[in-house]
C-alpha positions in Angstrom: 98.1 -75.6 -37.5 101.1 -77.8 -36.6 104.3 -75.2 -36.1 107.6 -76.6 -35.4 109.3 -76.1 -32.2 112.6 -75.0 -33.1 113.2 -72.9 -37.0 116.5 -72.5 -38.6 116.9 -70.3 -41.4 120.1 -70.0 -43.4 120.3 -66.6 -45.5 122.5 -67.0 -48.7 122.3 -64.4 -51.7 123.0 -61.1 -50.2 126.1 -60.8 -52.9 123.7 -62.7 -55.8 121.2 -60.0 -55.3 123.5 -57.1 -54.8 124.9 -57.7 -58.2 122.2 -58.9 -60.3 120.6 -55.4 -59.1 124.1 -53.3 -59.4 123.7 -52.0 -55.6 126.4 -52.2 -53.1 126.6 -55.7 -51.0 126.2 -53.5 -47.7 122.7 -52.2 -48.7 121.8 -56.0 -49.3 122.6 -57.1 -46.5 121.0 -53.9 -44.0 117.7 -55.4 -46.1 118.5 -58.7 -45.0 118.8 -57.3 -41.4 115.3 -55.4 -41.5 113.8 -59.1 -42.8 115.3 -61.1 -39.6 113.9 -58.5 -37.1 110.5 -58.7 -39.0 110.5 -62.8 -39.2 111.5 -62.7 -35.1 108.8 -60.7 -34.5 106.2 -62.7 -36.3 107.2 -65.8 -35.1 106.9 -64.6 -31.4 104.2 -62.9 -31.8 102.2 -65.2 -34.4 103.1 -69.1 -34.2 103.9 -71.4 -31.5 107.4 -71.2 -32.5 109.5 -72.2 -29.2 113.1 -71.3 -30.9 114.4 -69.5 -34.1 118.0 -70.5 -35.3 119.6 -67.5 -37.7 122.7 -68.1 -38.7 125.2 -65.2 -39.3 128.9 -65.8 -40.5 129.6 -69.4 -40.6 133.6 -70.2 -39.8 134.2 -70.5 -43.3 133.0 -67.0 -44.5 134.2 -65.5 -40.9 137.9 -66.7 -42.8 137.5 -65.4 -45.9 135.5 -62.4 -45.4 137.7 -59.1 -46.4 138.6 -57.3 -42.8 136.4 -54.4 -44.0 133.1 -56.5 -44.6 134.1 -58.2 -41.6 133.9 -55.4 -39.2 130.4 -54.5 -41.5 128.8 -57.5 -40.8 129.8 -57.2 -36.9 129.1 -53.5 -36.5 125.4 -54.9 -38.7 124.4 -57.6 -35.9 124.9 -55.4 -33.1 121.8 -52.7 -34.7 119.6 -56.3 -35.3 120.3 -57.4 -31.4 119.7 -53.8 -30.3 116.4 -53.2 -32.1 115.2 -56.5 -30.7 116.0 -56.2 -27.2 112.8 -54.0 -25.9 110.8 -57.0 -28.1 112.6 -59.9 -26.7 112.4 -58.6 -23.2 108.7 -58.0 -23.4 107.8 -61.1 -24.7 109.9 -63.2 -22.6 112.5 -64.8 -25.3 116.0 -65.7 -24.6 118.7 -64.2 -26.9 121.5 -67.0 -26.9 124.3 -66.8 -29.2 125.8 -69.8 -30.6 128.9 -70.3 -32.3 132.9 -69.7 -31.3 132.8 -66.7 -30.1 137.1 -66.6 -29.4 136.8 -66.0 -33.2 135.5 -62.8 -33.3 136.4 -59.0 -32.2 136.5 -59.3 -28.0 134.3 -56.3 -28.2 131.1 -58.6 -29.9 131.8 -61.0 -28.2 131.0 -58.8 -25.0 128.2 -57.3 -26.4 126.8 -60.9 -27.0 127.0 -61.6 -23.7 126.0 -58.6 -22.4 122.5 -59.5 -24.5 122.0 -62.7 -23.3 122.2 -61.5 -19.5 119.8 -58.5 -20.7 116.9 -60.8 -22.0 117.6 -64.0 -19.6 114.4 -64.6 -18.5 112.1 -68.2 -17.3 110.9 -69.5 -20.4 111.4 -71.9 -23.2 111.1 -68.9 -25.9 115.0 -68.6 -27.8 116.2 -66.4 -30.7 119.5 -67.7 -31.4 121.8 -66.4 -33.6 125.0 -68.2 -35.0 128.1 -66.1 -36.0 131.5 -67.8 -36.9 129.4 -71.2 -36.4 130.3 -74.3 -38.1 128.6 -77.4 -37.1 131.7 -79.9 -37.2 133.7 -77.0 -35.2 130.6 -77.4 -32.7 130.8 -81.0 -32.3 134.4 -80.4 -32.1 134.4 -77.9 -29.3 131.6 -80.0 -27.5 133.9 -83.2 -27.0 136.6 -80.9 -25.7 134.1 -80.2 -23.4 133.6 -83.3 -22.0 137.4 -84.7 -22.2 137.9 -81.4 -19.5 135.0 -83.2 -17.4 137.5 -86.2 -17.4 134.4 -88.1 -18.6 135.1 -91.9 -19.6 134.1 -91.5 -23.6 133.1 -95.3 -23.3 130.5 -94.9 -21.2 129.5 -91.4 -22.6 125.0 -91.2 -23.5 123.2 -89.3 -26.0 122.3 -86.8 -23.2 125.9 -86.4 -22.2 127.1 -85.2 -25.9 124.0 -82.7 -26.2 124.7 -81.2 -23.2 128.3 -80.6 -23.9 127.0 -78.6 -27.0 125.6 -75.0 -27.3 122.2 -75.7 -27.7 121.8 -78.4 -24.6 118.1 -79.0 -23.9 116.5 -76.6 -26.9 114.5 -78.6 -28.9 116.1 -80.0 -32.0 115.6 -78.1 -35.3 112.4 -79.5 -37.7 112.2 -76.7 -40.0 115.4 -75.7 -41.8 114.9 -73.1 -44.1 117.4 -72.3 -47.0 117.5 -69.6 -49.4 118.7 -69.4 -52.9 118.1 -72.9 -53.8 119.1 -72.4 -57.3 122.3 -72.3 -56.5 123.0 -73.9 -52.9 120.6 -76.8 -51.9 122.4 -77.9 -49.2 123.0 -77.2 -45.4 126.6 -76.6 -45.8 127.4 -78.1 -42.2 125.3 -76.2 -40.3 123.7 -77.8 -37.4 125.1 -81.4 -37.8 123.8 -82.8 -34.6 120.6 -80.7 -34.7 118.7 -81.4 -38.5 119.0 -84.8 -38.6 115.0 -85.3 -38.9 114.1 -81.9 -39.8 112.4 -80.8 -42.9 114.4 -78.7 -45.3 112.8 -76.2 -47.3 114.5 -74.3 -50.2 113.5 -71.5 -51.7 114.6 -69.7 -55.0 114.4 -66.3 -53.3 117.4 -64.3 -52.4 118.0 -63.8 -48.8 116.9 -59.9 -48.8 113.9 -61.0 -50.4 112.9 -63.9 -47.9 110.1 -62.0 -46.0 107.2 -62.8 -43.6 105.1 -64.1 -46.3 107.6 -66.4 -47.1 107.9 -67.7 -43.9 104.5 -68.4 -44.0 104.6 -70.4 -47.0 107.2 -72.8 -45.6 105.4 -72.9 -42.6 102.2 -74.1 -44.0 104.5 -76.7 -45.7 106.1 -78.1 -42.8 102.3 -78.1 -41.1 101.1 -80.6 -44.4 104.4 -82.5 -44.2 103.4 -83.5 -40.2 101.2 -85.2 -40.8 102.8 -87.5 -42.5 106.0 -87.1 -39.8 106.8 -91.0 -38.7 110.0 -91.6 -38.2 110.2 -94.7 -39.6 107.7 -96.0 -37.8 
């Protein structure tokens, strides 16, 4: 079995399935929360998986959110970081957060950092999670980066513009995984510098419903699709 390094998996269709099922969006989304803990823990645990990508609020929906579902969401992702931390910790895997973090409440943002100083640890194991992330704001944010290193952009390398962006030396994405395909089959800007020769997989299901079994499913389809991986070549 061929697994990819790195995994990204955007969730879409907490809202879809809250009201096709008349529930409240929060319960939708604590469901959602109980998958992501369950598909970190198999892919540590399971697969050779080096990095998995999640992506929470991208900048757009961090803007149009309601202040109420806001504070939800924030109050949401610090129970999924705190019932990983005794797994992460045991089995050696970075937490890194991603994204701009001057956009949200100073109190996440603290308790982000708190986490990644909690699990830092010597290995090449990452569970990263994006929250007000938007991958032209990250490209953005990365060349500000290197104009405050005075560096001549003429001469500026391939090297040069990873490193000035959040991910640095993690392997580059090659399984993006998107759910609710019916409606969204697209990567709406995530990871622009990241997916450029990753697979995409889309998937009808609704992001509470996207479980372990899914994952495996797109897994087993990235490990056919290797083989015939060339890159033009």
């Amino acid at each position: 079995m061929q697994y990819p390094k790195h995994v990204a998996v955007i969730p879409d269709g907490n809202r879809t399935r809250a009201k096709a099922n008349g529930k409240d969006v929060a319960e939708a989304y604590m469901i959602s929360y109980e998958r992501g803990v369950q598909l970190v823990e198999y892919l540590f645990t399971h697969t050779d998986v080096k990095a998995f990508t999640l992506r929470g609020l991208s900048t757009e929906n961090a803007q149009k959110r309601p202040k109420e579902e806001f504070d939800f969401l924030m109050n949401m992702y610090k129970l999924f970081g705190s019932e990983l931390d005794d797994f992460l910790i045991a089995n050696k895997v970075n937490f890194k957060a991603i994204g701009d973090l001057d956009g949200i409440t100073p109190d996440f943002k603290q308790y982000l950092m708190d986490k990644e100083a909690l699990t830092k640890c010597d290995s090449d194991r990452y569970c990263i999670f994006g929250v007000n992330y938007g991958g032209r704001n990250e490209i953005l944010r990365g060349i500000k980066n290197l104009a405050d290193q005075n560096i001549d952009f003429h001469t500026i390398t391939e090297d040069q513009l990873s490193g000035a962006l959040e991910l640095g030396s993690i392997p580059p994405i090659e399984l993006v995984i998107r759910t609710k395909w019916d409606q969204a089959q697209r990567t709406s800007g995530f990871m622009s510098r990241r997916i450029g020769y990753a697979e995409l997989y889309f998937t009808a299901k609704k992001c509470p419903e996207f479980e372990v079994a899914d994952m495996k499913i797109a897994l087993d389809r990235f490990d056919h699709m290797a083989e015939m991986r060339n890159y033009g070549k």
